[in-house]
GUSE-717627 format. One record per residue (C-alpha): x, y, z; residue in three letters. Coordinates in steps of 0.001 Angstrom, whole numbers, plus 500000, padded with zeros to 6 digits. Example, Ala and Ser with C-alpha at 12.3 -4.5 7.8 and 13.67 -1.06 7.14 Angstrom:
2
xx,yy,zz,r
512300,495500,507800,ala
513670,498940,507140,ser
REM end
This chain:
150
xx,yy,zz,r
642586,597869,671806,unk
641738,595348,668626,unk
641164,598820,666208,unk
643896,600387,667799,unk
646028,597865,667454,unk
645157,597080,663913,unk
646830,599989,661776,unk
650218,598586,663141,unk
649372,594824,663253,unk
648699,594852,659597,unk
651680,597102,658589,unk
653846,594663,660596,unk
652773,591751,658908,unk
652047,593083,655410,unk
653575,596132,654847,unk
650542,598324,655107,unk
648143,600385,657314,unk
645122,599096,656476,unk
644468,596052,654891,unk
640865,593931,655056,unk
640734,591378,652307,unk
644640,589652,652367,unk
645278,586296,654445,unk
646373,588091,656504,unk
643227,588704,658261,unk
642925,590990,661299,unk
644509,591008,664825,unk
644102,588524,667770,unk
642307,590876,669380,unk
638820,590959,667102,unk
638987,587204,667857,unk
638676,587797,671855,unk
635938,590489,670727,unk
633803,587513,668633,unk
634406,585135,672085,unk
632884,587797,673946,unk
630110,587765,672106,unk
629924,583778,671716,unk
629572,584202,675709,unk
626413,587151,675875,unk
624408,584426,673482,unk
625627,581727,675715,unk
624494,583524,678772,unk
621106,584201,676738,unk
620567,580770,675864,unk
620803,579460,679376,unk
617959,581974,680792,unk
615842,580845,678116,unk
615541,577022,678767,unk
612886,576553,675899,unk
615178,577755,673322,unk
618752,576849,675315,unk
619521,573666,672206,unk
617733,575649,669041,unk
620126,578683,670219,unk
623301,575979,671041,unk
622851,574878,668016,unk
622418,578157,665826,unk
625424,579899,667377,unk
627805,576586,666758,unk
626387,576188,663398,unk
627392,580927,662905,unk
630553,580239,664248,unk
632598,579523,660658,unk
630436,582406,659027,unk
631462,584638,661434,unk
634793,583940,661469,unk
635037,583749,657688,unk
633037,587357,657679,unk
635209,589296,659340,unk
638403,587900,658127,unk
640132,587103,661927,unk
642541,584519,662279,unk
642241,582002,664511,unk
638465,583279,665195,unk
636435,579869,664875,unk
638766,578179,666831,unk
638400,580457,669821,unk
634992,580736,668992,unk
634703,576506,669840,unk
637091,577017,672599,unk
635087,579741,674320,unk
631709,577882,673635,unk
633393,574285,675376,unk
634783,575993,678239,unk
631550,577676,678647,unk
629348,574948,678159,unk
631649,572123,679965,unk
632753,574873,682946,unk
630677,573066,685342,unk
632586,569212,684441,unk
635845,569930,684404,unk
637001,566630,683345,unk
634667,566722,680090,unk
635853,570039,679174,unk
639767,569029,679443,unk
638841,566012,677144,unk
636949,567537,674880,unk
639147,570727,674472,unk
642023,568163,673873,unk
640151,566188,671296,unk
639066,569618,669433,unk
643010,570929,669852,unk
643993,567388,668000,unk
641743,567214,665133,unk
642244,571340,664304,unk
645561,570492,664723,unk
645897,573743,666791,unk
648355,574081,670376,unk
645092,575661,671890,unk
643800,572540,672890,unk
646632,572205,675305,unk
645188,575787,677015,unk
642732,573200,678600,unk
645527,571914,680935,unk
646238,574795,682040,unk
642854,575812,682259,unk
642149,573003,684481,unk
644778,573458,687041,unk
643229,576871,687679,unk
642794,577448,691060,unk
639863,580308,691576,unk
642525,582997,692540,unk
643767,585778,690183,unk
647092,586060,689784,unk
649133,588818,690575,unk
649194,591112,687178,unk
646531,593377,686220,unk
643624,591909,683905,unk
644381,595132,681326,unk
647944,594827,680998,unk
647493,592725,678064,unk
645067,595179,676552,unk
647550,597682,676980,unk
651232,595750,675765,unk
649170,594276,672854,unk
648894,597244,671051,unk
652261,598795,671856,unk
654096,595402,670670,unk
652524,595952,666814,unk
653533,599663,667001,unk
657150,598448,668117,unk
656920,595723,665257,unk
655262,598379,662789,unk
657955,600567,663667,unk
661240,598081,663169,unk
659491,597205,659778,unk
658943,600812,659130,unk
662504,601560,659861,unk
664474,598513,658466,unk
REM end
């Protein structure tokens, strides 16, 4: 969905297909991609108790290279987020605070996800998990489109 969604994305924004190197950086979507992977070393780590804090500390320290490598927006902070919730899943009230604190000083509205994250309940609600992967996509083409258009 993230190179699908990409042609459009960047032709909605900047007025062409394919664009790397501009501000601009690339979709939301790459972001959720680098989170995924923030969670597979996380998931590593924690098997591995001799190494759990040298590889902590490694991936926190690759999280602004990584998001300054492949040029996606809003990728370190979701990177930090991810790596809290993960860490801090088991102490709920830590994790609110801390994602709070982190949302304050980056000056970012994700910090107030933790609320929400913290009334969750267990239960899935009533929507299908790829939805989003599916109207993500579609909005840029509509957006590509109305720019393409206008």
């Amino acid at each position: 969905a993230a190179i699908a969604a990409e042609p459009f994305y960047d032709y909605a924004c900047i007025g062409v297909w394919l664009d790397y190197g501009s501000a601009n950086g690339q979709n939301f979507l790459f972001a959720l991609l680098m989170c995924q992977l923030i969670l597979v070393f996380l998931k590593t780590a924690e098997r591995s108790v001799k190494f759990k804090t040298f590889m902590v500390f490694c991936l926190v320290m690759a999280i602004p290279f990584w998001a300054v490598l492949f040029n996606i927006r809003f990728s370190g902070i979701a990177m930090i987020l991810t790596a809290v919730f993960y860490l801090l899943r088991k102490k709920p009230k830590a994790m609110l605070i801390s994602t709070l604190v982190i949302g304050t000083v980056l000056k970012v509205t994700g910090g107030l996800s933790a609320l929400l994250i913290h009334g969750y309940n267990g239960e899935r609600g009533g929507y299908s998990k790829y939805l989003f992967y599916a109207l993500y996509p579609a909005m840029w083409v509509i957006l590509a489109l109305i720019r393409l258009f206008a």
